[in-house]
Structure formats: C-alpha cells, structure tokens
C-alpha positions in Angstrom: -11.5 -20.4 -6.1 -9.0 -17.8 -6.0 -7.9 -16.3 -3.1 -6.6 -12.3 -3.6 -4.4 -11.4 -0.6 -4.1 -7.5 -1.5 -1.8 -6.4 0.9 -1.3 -2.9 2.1 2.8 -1.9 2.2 3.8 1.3 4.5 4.0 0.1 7.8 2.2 -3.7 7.0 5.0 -5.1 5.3 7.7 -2.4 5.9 9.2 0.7 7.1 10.4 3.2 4.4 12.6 5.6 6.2 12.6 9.2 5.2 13.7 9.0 2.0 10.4 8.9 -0.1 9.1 11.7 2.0 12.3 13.7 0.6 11.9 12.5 -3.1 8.3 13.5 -2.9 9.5 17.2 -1.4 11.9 17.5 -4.6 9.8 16.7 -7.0 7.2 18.7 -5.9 10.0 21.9 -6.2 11.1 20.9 -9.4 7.4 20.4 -11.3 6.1 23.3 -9.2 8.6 25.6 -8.7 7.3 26.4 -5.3 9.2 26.1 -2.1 8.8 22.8 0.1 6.9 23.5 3.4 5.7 20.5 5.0 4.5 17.2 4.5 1.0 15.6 5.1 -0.3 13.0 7.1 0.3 9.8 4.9 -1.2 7.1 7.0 -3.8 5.1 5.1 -4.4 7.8 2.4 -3.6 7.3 -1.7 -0.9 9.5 -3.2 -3.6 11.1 -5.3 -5.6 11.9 -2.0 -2.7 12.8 -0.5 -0.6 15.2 -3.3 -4.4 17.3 -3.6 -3.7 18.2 0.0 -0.5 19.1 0.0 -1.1 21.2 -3.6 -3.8 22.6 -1.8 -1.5 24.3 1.3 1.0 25.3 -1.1 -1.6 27.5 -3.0 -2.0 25.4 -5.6 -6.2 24.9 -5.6 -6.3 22.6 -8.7 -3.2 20.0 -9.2 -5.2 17.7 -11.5 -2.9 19.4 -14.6 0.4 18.6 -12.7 -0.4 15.1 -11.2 0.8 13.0 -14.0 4.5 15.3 -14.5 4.6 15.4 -10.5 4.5 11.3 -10.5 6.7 10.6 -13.0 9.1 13.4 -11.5 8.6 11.5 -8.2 8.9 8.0 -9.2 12.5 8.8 -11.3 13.4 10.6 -7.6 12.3 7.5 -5.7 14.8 5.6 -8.2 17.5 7.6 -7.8 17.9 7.3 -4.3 15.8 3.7 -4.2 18.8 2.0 -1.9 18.2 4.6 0.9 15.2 2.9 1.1 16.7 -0.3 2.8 19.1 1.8 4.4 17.0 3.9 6.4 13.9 1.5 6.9 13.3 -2.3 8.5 11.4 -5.0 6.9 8.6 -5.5 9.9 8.2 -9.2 11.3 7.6 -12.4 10.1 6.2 -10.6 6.5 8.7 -12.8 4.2 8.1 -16.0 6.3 4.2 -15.3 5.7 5.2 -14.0 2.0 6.8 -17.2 1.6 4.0 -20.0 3.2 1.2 -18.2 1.3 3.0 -18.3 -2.0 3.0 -22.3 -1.8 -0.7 -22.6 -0.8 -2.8 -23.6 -4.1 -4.8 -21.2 -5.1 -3.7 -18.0 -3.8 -2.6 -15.1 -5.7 -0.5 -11.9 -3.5 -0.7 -8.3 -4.7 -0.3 -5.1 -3.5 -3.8 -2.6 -2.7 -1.1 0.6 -1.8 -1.9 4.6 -1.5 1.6 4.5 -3.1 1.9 5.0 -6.7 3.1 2.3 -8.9 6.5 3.0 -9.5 7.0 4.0 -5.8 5.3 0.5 -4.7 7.6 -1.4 -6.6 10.7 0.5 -5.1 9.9 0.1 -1.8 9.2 -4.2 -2.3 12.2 -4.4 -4.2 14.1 -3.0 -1.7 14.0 -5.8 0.6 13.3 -8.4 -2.0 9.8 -8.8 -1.7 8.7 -8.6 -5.1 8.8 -11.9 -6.2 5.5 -12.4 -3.8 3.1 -10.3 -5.5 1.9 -10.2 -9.3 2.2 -6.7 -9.8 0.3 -6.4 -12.8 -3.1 -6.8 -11.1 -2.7 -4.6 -8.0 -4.8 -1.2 -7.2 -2.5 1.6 -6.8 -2.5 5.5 -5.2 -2.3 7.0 -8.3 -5.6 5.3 -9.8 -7.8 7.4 -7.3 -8.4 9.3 -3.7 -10.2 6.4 -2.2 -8.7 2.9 -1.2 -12.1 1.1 -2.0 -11.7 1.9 -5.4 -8.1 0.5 -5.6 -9.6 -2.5 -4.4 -12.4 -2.3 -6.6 -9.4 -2.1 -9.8 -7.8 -5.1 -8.1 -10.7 -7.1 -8.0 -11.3 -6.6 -11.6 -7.9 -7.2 -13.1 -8.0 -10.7 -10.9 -11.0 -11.6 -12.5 -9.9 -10.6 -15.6 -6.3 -12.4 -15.5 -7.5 -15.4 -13.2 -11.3 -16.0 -14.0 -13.6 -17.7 -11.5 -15.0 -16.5 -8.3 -12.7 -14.9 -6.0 -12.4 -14.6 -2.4 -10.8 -11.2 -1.8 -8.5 -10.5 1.3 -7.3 -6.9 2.7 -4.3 -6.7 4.9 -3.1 -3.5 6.4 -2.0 -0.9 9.6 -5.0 1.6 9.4 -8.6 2.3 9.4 -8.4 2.9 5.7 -7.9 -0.3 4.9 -10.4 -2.0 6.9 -13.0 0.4 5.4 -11.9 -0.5 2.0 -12.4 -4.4 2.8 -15.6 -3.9 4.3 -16.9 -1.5 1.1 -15.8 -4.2 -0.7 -17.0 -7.6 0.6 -13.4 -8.9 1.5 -11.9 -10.1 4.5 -10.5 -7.8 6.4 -7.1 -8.6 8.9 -5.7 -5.8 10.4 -2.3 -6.0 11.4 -1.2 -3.2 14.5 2.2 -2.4 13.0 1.3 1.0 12.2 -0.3 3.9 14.2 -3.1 2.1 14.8 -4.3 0.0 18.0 -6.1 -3.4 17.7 -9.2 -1.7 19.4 -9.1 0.6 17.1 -8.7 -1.8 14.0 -11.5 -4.1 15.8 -13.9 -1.3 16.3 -13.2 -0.2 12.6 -14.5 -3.6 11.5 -12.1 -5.6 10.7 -12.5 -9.6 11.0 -9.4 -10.1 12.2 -7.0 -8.0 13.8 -3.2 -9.6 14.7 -0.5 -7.7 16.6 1.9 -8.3 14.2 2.9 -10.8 11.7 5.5 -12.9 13.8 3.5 -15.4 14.4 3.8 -17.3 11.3 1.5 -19.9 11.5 -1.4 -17.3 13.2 -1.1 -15.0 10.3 -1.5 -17.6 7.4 -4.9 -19.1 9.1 -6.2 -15.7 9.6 -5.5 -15.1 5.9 -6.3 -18.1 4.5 -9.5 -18.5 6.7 
C-alpha cells in the first residue's frame, strides 16, 4: 500500500516572505490594468479562491476570463524575483529532517496539496531545496479549483493512476482548511501549529493528530506514518 503524504506549503513547510504577495500585486496591474489596493487573507484558501476575491473588490465581478493570463503573468513574476523568496523567508523546523526520514520509508510517496498555483509551488520548494522530496507531477494545486478537497480529490487520482493499488492518503498542514480537506476526503489528518492556527483549534477542527511543530523528528514521522 501506498502511503500519499500531501503536504500543505505556506507556513507547514515554510515562510515565503513578502515577495509573492508583491509578484501577485504586479501581475494583477499589468493583466488588469487596475490599480493595486490590498491583498486578501491567504491562509488556507486556493489561489483560484483567493484571486475571485480580490477581482471581486477591485470591481472586477467575473475574473474567470483573466485567470489563466493573470497566472501565467504571476508565475513568470514569481520567477523573476524567485531568490527573494529565500531571502526574505525561513524554512520552518525540522521539515527537511522529516522530508528526508520519510523519503527512505518503503512505500511512501511526498507531494504537495497547495492553494498555490503550480508554478508558484515549485518556486517556493525550490527555494530552499526541497523539491527533490515531492513528485510534483501528481500533486493538487490552487489553480485546479476554490476548494482544498478537491485538490485532494486530483491528488488522490493521479496517485492511483501513476502508482496503482490502494492508498492510504495523508494531509499535513497549518489551518482549518486543510483538516476539512482530509476529513472530506477519508485521509489522515496531522495538523501542524506553525501557522495562525492553535492546536485547539486544529483538534477541534478534526484533525487526528495535531503536533506543535515539526522539530521533533522522530514524533512527526510516527504521526505520519501511523
């Protein structure tokens, strides 16, 4: 049996820094040709949830026709200024030590279940090395729809697909949104308080497990690996 780790990446595995928040604000001027006002809350939410918000309170009521120019302006943004991302963010603890233990366990396969788009995703693992962990190819991404259940629904399909068998499906992330998304989904759910979030909050939420952090190695690679 397969086990999926999908893990969650702002605030789970790192810290971004402002400087996706700023690519975002001039891509949006440049596909839009409206003025930048303010950003929403990001927390938990996919990009496609997120960007028909902010559309919204810039007067645009429909950005369905501009989502696809707006990410690929975005992403190329994201690229060009990709080593601010290091720069201004941290990696948070102990996520390449558990990275690295659960990439030698038989039988498990890392990806990423992210509100950010592709592109975006890659860029901000890449900046500190991580990608290496995850296959890429079969992860659920904010682009693909406004609900996290559904990215996780796409994972769960593209594992199948790719690695056959039955497979035991793990969430990992900061917020509420991600616990929801395990439990609509029938996986495991370990939230990690790195975030916004409290453990109370993640436990009330549902989630199986709930960890403070990721710095105890040994801790977060049972809770995972059940």
């Amino acid at each position: 049996m397969t086990r999926l780790v999908m893990w969650d990446i702002d605030r789970t595995l790192l810290i971004a820094g402002k400087a996706t928040h700023q690519a975002y604000a001039t891509a949006f001027t440049a596909v839009t040709g409206v003025a930048w006002r303010a950003m929403a809350v990001t927390a938990g939410r996919t990009d496609r949830d997120i960007s028909a918000e902010i559309f919204a309170a810039h007067g645009i009521a429909d950005c369905e026709p501009h989502l696809d120019g707006f990410f690929t302006r975005y992403a190329d943004e994201v690229h060009a200024t990709r080593h601010l991302i290091a720069e201004q963010g941290r990696l948070l603890p102990g996520v390449r030590e558990v990275l690295r233990a659960l990439a030698v366990r038989p039988g498990v396969v890392q990806t990423l279940v992210t509100g950010n788009i592709p592109a975006v995703a890659a860029a901000k693992v890449g900046a500190f090395d991580l990608a290496w962990a995850f296959d890429m190819e079969i992860g659920g991404y904010g682009a693909a729809d406004v609900a996290r259940a559904a990215l996780v629904h796409r994972c769960l399909e593209s594992a199948h697909a790719k690695y056959g068998g039955p497979v035991h499906p793990v969430v990992i992330g900061d917020t509420t949104f991600d616990v929801a998304a395990a439990r609509a989904t029938g996986a495991l759910a370990v939230g990690v308080a790195t975030g916004g979030t409290s453990m109370a909050e993640l436990a009330g939420a549902g989630a199986d497990v709930v960890l403070a952090d990721l710095s105890d190695v040994d801790a977060a690679v049972a809770a995972i690996t059940g």
